[in-house]
Biotite code that builds the C-alpha atoms (Angstrom):
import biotite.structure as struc

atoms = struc.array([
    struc.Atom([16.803, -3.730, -3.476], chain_id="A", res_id=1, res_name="UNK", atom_name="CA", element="C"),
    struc.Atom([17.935, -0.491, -4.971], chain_id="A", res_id=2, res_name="UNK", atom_name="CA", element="C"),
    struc.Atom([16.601, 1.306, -7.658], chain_id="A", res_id=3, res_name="UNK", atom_name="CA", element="C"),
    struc.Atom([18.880, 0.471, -10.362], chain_id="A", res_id=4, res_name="UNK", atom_name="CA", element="C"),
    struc.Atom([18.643, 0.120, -14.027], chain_id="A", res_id=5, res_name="UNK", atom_name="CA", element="C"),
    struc.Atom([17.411, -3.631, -13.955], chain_id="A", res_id=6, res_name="UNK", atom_name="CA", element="C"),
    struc.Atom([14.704, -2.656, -11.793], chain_id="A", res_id=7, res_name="UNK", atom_name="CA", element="C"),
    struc.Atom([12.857, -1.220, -14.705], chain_id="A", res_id=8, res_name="UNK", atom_name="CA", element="C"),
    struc.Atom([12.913, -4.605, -16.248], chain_id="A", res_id=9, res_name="UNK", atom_name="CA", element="C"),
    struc.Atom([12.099, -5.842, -13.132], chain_id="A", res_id=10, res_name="UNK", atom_name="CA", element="C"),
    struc.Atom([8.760, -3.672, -12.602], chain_id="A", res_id=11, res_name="UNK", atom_name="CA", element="C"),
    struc.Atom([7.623, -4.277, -15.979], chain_id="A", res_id=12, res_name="UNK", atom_name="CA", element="C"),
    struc.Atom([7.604, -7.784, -15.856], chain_id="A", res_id=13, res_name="UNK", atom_name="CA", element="C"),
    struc.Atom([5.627, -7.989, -12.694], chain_id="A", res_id=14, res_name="UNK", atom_name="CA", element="C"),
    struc.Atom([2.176, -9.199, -13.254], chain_id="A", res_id=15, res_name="UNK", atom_name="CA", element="C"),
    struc.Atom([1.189, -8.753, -9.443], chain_id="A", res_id=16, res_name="UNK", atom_name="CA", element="C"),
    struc.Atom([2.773, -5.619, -7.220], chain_id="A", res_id=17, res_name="UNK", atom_name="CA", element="C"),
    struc.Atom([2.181, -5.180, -3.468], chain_id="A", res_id=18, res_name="UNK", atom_name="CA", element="C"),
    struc.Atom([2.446, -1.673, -2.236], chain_id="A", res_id=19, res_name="UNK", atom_name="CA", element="C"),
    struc.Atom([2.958, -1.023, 1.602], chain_id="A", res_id=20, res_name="UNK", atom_name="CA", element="C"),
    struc.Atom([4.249, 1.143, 4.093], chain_id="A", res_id=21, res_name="UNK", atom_name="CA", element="C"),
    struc.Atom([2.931, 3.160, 6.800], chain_id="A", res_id=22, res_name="UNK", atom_name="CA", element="C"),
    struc.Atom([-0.317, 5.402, 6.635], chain_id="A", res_id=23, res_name="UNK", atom_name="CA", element="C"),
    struc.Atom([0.550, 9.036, 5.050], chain_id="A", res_id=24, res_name="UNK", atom_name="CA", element="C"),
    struc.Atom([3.421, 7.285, 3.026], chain_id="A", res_id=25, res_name="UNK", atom_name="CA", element="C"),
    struc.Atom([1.674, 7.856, -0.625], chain_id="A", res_id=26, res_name="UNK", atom_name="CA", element="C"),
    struc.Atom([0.839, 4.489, -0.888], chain_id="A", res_id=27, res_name="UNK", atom_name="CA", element="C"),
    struc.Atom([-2.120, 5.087, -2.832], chain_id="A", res_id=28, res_name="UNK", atom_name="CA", element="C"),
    struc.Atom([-0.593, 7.635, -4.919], chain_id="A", res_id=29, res_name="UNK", atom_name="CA", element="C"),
    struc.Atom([2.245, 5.191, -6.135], chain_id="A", res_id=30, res_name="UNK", atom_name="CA", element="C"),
    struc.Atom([-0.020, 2.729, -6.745], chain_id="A", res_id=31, res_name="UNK", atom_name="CA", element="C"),
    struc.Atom([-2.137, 4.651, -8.592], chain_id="A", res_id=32, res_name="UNK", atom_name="CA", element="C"),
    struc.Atom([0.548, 5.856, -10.966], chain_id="A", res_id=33, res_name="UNK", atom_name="CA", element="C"),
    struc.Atom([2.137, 2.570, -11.561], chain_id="A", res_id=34, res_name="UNK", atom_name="CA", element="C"),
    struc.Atom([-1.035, 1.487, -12.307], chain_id="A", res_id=35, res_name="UNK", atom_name="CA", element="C"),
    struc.Atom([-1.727, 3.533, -15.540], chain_id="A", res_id=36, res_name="UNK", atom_name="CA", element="C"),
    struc.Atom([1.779, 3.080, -16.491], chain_id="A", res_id=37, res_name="UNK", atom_name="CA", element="C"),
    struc.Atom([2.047, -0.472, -16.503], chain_id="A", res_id=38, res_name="UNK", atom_name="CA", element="C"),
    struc.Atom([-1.638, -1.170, -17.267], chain_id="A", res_id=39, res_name="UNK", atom_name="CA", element="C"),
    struc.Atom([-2.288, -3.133, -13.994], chain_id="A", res_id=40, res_name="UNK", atom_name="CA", element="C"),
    struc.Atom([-5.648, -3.294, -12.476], chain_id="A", res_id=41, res_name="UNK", atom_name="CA", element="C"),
    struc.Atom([-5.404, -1.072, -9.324], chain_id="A", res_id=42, res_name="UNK", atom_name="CA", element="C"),
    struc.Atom([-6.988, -2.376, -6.212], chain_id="A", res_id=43, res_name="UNK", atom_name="CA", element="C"),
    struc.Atom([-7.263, -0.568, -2.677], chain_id="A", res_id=44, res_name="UNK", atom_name="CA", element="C"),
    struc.Atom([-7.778, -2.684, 0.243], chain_id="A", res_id=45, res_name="UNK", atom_name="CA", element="C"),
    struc.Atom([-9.295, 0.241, 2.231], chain_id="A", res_id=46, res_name="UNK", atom_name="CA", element="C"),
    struc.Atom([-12.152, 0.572, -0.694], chain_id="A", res_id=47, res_name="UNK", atom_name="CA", element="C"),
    struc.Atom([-12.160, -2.708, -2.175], chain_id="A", res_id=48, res_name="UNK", atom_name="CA", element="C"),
    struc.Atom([-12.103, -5.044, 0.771], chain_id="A", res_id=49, res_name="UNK", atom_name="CA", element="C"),
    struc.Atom([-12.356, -3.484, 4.205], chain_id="A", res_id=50, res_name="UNK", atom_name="CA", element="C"),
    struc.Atom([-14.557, -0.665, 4.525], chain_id="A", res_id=51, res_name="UNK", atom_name="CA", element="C"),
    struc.Atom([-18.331, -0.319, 4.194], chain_id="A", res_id=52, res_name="UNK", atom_name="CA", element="C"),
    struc.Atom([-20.113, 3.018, 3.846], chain_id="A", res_id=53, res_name="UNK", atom_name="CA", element="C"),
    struc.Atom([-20.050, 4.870, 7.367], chain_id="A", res_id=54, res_name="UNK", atom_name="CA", element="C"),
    struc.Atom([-17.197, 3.733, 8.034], chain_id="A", res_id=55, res_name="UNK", atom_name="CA", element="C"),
    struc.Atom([-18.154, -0.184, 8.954], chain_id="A", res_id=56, res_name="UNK", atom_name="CA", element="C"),
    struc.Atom([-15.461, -2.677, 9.333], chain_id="A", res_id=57, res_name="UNK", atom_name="CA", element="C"),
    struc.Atom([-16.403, -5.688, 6.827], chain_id="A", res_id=58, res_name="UNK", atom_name="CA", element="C"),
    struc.Atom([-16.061, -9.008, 8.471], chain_id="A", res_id=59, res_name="UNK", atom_name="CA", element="C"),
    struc.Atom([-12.858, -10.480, 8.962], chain_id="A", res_id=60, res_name="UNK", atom_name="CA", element="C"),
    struc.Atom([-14.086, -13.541, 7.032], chain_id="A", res_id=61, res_name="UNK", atom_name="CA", element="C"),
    struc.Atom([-15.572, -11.426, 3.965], chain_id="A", res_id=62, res_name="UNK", atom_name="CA", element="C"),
    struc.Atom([-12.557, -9.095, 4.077], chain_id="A", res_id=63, res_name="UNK", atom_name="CA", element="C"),
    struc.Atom([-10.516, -12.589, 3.536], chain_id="A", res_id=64, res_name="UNK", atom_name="CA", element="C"),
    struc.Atom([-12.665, -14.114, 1.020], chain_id="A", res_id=65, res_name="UNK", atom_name="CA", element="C"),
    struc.Atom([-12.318, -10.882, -1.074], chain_id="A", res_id=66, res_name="UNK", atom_name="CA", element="C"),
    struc.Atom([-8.704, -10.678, -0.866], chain_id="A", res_id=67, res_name="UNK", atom_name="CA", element="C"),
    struc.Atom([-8.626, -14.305, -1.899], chain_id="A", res_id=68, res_name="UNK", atom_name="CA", element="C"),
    struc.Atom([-10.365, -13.662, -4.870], chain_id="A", res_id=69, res_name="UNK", atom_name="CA", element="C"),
    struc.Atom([-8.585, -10.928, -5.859], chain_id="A", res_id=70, res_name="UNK", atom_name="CA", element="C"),
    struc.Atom([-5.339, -11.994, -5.796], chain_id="A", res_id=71, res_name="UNK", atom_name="CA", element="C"),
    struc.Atom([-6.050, -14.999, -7.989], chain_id="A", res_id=72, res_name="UNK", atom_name="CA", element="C"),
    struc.Atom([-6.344, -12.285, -10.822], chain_id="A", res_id=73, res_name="UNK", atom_name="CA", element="C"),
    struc.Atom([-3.740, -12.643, -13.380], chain_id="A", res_id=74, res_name="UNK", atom_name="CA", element="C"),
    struc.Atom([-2.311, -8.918, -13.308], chain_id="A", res_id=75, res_name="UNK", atom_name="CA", element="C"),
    struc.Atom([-2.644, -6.437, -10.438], chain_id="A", res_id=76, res_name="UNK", atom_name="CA", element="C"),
    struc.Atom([-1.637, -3.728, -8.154], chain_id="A", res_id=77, res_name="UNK", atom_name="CA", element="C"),
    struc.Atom([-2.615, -3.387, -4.722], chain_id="A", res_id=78, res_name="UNK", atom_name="CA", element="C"),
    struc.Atom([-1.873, -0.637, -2.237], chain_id="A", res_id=79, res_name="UNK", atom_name="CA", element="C"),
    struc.Atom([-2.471, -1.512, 1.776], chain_id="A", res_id=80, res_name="UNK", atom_name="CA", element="C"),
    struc.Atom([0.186, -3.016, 4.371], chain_id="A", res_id=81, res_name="UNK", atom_name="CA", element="C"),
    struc.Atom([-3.061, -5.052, 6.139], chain_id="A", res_id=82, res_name="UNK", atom_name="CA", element="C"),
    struc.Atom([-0.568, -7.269, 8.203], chain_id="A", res_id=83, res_name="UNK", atom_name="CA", element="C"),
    struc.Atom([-3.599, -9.663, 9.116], chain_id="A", res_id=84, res_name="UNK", atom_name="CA", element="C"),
    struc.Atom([-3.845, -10.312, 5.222], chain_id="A", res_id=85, res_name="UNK", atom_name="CA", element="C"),
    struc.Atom([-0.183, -10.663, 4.411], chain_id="A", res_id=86, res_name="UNK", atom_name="CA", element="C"),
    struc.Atom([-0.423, -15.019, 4.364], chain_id="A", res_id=87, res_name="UNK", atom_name="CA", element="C"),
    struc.Atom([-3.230, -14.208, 1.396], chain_id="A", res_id=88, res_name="UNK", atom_name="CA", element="C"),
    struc.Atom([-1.288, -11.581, -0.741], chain_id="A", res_id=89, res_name="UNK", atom_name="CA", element="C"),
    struc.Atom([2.197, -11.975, -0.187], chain_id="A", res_id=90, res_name="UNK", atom_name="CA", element="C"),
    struc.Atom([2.795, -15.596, -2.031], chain_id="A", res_id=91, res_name="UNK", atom_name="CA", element="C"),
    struc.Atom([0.624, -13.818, -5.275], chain_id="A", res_id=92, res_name="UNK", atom_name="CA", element="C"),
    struc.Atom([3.005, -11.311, -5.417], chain_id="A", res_id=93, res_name="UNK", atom_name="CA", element="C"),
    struc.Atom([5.756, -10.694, -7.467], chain_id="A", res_id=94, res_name="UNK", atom_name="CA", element="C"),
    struc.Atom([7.249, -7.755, -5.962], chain_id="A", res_id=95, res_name="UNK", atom_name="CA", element="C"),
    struc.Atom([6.801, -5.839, -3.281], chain_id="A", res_id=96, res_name="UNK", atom_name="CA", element="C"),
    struc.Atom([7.384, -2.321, -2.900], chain_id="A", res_id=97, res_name="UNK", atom_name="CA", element="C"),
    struc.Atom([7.834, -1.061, 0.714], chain_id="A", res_id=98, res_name="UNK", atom_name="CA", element="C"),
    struc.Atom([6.988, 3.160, 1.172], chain_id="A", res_id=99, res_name="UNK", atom_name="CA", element="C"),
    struc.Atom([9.339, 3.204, 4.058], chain_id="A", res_id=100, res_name="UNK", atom_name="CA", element="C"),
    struc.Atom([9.653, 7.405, 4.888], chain_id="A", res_id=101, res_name="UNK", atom_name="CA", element="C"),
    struc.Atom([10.417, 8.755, 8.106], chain_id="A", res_id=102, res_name="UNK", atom_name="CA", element="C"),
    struc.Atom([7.450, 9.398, 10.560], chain_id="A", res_id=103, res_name="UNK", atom_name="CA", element="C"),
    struc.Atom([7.358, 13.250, 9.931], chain_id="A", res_id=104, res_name="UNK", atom_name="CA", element="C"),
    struc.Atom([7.018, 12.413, 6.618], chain_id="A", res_id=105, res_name="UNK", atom_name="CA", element="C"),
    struc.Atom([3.736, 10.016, 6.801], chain_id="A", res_id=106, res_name="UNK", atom_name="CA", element="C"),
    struc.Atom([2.729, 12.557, 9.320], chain_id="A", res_id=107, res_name="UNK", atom_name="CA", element="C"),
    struc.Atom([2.776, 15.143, 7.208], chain_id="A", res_id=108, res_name="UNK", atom_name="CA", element="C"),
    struc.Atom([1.254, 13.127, 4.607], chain_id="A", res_id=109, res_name="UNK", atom_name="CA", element="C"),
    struc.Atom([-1.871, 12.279, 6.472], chain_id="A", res_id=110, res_name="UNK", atom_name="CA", element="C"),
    struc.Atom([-2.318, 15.983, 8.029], chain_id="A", res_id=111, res_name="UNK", atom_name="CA", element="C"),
    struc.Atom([-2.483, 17.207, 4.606], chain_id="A", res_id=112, res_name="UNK", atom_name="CA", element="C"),
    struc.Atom([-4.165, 14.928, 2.939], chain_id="A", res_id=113, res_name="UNK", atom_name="CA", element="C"),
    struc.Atom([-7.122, 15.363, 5.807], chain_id="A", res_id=114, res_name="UNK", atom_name="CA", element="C"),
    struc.Atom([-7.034, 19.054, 4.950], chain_id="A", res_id=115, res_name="UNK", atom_name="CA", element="C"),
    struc.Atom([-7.280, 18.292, 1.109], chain_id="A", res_id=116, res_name="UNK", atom_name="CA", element="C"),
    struc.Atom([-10.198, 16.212, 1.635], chain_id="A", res_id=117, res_name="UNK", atom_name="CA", element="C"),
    struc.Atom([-11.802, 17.156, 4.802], chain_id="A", res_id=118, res_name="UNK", atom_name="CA", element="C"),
    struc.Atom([-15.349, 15.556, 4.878], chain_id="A", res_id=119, res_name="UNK", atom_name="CA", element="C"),
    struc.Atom([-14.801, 13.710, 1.293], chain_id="A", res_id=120, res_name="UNK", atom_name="CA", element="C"),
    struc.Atom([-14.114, 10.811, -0.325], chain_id="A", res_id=121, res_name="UNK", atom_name="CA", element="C"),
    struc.Atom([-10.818, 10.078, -1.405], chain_id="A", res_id=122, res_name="UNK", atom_name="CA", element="C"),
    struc.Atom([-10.297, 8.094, -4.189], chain_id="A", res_id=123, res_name="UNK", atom_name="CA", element="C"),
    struc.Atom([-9.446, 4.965, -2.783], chain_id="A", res_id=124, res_name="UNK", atom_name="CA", element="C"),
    struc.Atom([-11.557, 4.677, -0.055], chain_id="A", res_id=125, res_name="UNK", atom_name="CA", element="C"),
    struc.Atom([-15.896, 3.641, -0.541], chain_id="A", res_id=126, res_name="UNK", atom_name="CA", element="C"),
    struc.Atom([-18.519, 6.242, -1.170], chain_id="A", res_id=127, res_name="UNK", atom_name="CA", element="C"),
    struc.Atom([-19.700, 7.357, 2.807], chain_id="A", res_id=128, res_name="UNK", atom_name="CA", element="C"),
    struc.Atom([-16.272, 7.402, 4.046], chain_id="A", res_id=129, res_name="UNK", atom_name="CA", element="C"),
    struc.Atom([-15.786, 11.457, 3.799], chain_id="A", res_id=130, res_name="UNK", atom_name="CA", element="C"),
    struc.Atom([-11.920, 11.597, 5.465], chain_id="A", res_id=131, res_name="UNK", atom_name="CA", element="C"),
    struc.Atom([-11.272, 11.972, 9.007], chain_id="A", res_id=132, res_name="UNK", atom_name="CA", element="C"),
    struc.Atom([-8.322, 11.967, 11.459], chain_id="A", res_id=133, res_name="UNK", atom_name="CA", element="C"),
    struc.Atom([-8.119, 10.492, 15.103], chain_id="A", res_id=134, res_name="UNK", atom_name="CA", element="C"),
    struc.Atom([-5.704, 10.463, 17.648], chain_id="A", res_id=135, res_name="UNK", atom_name="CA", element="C"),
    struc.Atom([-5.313, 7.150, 17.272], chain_id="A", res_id=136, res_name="UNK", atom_name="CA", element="C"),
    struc.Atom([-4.356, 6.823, 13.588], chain_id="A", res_id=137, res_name="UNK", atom_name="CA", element="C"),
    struc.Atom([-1.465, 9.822, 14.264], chain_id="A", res_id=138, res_name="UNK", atom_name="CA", element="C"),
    struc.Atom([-0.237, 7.468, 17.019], chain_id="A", res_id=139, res_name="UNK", atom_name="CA", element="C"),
    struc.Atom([-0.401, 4.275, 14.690], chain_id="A", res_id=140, res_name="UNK", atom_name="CA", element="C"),
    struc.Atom([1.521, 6.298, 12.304], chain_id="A", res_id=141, res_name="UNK", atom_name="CA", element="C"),
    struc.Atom([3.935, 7.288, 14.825], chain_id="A", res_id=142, res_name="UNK", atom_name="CA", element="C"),
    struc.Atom([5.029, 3.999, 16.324], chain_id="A", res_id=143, res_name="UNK", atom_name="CA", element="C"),
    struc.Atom([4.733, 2.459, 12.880], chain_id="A", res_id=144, res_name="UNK", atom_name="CA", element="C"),
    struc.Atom([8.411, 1.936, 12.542], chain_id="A", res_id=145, res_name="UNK", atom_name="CA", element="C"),
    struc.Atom([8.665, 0.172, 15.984], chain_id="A", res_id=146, res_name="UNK", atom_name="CA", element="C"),
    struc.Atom([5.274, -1.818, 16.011], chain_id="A", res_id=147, res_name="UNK", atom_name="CA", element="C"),
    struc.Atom([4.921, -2.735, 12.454], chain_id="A", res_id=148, res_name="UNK", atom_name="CA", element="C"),
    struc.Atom([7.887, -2.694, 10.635], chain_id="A", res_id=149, res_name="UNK", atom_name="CA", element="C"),
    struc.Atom([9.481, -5.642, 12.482], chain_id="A", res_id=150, res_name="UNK", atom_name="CA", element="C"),
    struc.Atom([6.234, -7.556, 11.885], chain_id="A", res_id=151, res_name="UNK", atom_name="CA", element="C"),
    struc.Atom([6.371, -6.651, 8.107], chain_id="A", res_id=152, res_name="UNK", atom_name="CA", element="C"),
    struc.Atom([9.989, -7.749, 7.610], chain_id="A", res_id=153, res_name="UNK", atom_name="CA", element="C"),
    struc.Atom([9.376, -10.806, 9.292], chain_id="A", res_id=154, res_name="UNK", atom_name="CA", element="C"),
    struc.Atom([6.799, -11.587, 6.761], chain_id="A", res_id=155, res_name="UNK", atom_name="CA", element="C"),
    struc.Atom([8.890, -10.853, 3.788], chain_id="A", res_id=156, res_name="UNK", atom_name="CA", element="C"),
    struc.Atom([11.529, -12.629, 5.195], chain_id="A", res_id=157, res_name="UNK", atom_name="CA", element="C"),
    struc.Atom([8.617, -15.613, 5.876], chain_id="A", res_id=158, res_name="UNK", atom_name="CA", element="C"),
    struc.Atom([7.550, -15.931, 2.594], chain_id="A", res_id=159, res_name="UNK", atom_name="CA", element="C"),
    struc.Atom([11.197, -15.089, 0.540], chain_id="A", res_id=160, res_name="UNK", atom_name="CA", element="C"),
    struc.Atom([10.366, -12.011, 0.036], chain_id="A", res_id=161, res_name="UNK", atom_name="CA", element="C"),
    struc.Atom([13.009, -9.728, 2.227], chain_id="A", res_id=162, res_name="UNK", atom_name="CA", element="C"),
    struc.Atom([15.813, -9.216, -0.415], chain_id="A", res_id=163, res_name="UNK", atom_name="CA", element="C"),
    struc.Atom([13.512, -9.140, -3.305], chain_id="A", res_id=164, res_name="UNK", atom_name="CA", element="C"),
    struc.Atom([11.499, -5.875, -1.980], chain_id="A", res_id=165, res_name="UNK", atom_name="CA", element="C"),
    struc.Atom([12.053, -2.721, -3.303], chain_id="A", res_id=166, res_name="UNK", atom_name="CA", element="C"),
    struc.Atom([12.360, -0.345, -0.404], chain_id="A", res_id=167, res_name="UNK", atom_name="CA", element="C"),
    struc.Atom([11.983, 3.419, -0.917], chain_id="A", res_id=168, res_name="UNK", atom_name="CA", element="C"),
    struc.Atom([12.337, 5.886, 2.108], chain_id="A", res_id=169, res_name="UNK", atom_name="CA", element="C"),
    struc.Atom([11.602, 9.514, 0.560], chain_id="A", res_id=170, res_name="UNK", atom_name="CA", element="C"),
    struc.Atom([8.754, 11.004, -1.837], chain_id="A", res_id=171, res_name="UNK", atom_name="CA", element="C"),
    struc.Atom([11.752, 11.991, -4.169], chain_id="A", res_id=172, res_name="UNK", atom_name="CA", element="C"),
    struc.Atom([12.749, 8.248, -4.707], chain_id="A", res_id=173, res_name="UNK", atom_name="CA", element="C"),
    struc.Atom([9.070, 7.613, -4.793], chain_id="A", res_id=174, res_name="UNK", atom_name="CA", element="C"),
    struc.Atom([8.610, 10.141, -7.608], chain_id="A", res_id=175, res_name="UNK", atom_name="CA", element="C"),
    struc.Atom([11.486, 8.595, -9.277], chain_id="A", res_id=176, res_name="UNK", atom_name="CA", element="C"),
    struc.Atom([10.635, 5.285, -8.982], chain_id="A", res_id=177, res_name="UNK", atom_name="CA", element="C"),
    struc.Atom([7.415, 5.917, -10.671], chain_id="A", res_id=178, res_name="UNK", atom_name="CA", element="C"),
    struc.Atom([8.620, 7.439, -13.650], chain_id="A", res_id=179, res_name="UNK", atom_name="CA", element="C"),
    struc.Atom([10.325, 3.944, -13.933], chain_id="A", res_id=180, res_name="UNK", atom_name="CA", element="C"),
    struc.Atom([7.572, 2.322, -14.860], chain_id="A", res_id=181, res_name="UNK", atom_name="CA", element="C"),
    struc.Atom([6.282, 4.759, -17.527], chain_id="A", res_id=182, res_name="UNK", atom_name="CA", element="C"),
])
């Protein structure tokens, strides 16, 4: 879906948004924004459902019931791709929006935002997870677009979602799109 003039209509109608993309993308930040501007309760699955203090992984069965429960609320926004969730959120949703930038770009995003908050929290992650950067996580975000992706559309397309997802590939269109919804 393009942004287009319906799609204001579109995003203000939505009781339940999905934001997703790679790592670095501004996920958060979106969410965040279209949050206050469409008064929808913001949820992060890093903070709210998958990480304890230190940097713990919750169980996968506690991680699910949370989810669960949160998606049964009425009016939402979540930011998070969590692939191993998608059969949870993606039927609650009512659109999706996909951060989609080019690898350099996420890249980019995550390098700086480690510099930014080097040893702190972030927002939208739990108190005792200061931020921190591995190997591993740059290599996740640089195969994203060949590991993921294909998985992610194949969910969308899954659950009817596909040509009904707003796709955005640049932090221009990202900025745009969120004045939309103010």
């Amino acid at each position: 879906m393009n942004i287009t003039s319906g799609l204001k209509s579109t995003l203000v109608e939505a009781d339940r948004i999905l934001v997703i993309g790679c790592p670095g993308g501004g996920k958060s930040t979106l969410a965040t924004r279209l949050s206050r501007a469409l008064d929808l309760n913001y949820i992060s699955m890093d903070r709210d459902f998958c990480w304890l203090p230190g940097w713990r992984k919750r169980p996968r069965d506690e991680i699910d019931r949370r989810i669960a429960e949160a998606v049964a609320g009425q009016r939402w926004i979540m930011d998070g791709t969590g692939l191993s969730s998608f059969h949870l959120r993606l039927p609650r949703a009512d659109v999706v929006i996909w951060l989609r930038l080019p690898r350099y770009a996420c890249l980019y995003g995550a390098l700086s935002r480690a510099f930014r908050f080097f040893g702190r929290n972030r927002p939208e992650l739990p108190a005792g997870c200061p931020e921190r950067l591995s190997l591993d996580a740059l290599a996740y975000i640089w195969n994203f677009e060949r590991h993921a992706a294909p998985l992610i559309e194949a969910a969308l397309r899954d659950h009817g979602l596909f040509n009904s997802t707003v796709i955005i590939r640049s932090r221009k269109a990202a900025n745009r799109f969120a004045a939309l919804g103010a």
